[in-house]
N, C-alpha and C positions, 0 to 999 in steps of 0.2 A: 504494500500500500504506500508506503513512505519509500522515498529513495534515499534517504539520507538512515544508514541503519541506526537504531536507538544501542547510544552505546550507555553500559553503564558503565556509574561511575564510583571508584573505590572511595571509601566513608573518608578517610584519612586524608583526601585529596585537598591539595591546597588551591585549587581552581577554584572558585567561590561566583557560581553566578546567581545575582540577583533577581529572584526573581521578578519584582516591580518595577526592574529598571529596565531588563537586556534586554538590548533590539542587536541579532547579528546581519548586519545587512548581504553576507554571503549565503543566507539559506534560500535554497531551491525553490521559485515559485510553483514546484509540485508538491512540494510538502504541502506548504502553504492553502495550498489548492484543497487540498485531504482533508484540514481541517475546515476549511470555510466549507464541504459540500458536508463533513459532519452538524457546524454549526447550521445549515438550513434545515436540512434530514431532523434533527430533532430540537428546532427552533430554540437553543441555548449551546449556550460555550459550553464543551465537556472540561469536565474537572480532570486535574491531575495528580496522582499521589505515586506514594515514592513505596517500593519494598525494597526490603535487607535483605541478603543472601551472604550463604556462608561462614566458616570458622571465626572465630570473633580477631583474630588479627587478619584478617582477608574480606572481610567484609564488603560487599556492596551493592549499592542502590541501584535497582530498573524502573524505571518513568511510567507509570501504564496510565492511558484516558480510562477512564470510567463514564461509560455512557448510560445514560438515561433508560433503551432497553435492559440493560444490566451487564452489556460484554463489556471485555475491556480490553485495549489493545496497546501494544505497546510504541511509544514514544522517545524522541528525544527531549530533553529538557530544552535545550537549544532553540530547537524549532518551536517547540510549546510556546515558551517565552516570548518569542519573537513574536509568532503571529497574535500571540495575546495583548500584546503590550506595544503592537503597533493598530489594533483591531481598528482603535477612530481615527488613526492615520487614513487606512486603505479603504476603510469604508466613511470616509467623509462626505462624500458625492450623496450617497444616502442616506445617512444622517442627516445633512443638511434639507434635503425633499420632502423629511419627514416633519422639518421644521423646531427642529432643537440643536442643542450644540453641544460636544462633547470634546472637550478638553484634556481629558486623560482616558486611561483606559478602563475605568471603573466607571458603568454604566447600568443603570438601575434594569431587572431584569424585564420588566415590564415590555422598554423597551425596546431590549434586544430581542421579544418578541416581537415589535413592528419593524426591527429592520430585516428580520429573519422573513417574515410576511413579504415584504417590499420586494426582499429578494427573487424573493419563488415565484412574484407574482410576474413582475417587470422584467427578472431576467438580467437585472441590473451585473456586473462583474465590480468587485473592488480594484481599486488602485497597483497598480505591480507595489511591488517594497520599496523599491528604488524611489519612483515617483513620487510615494508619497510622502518617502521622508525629502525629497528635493521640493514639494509643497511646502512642506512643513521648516523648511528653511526658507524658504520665500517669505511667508508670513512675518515669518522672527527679524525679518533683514530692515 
């Protein structure tokens, strides 16, 4: 499903990504794509949680969505992150149609079920990653 395989990652790691903060702007707009066709399919952002594997000096963590029917499938943090926390970047164009505005990536659920709506209805595509963080440096200039 994902091209980018979900690596995990050892507990002890001193990588540390944030997750409210990280945009990687090298992830593949087919990931990307995976999760936007999950977010319409079941009109919310799936959630992501973390399991532990392993002998306790070897320890580590695999990324899995957890979706709404109840499967769950595995992820990269990476790409989670990114399209999460770029969400009102790429989908600006329809946000804005719907007549609100969103500034970060924390958007009441409510919501996210009219843009999810909007989506499926219009057919609308969000913004590539690139673009709209070069929008979103526009604005700030």
């Amino acid at each position: 499903m994902f091209t980018q395989t979900p690596t995990p990652e050892p507990l002890h790691s001193r990588e540390q990504i944030r997750m409210h903060f990280y945009i990687d702007p090298t992830i593949a707009e087919s990931d990307m794509n995976v999760l936007d066709e999950l977010f319409v399919k079941f009109k919310e952002r799936p959630d992501m949680f973390s399991r532990v594997t392993g002998p306790r000096e070897h320890r580590i963590k695999h990324h899995v969505l957890k979706l709404r029917d109840g499967t769950t499938l595995d992820c990269d943090k990476k790409v989670y992150c990114t399209w999460n926390n770029s969400f009102h970047l790429r989908y600006s164009q329809v946000i804005h149609s719907l007549g609100f505005t969103a500034l970060s990536q924390y958007i009441a659920h409510d919501k996210l079920f009219l843009i999810a709506r909007e989506i499926e209805m219009t057919g609308a595509k969000p913004l590539s990653l690139k673009q709209a963080m070069n929008e979103q440096t526009d604005i700030t200039k």
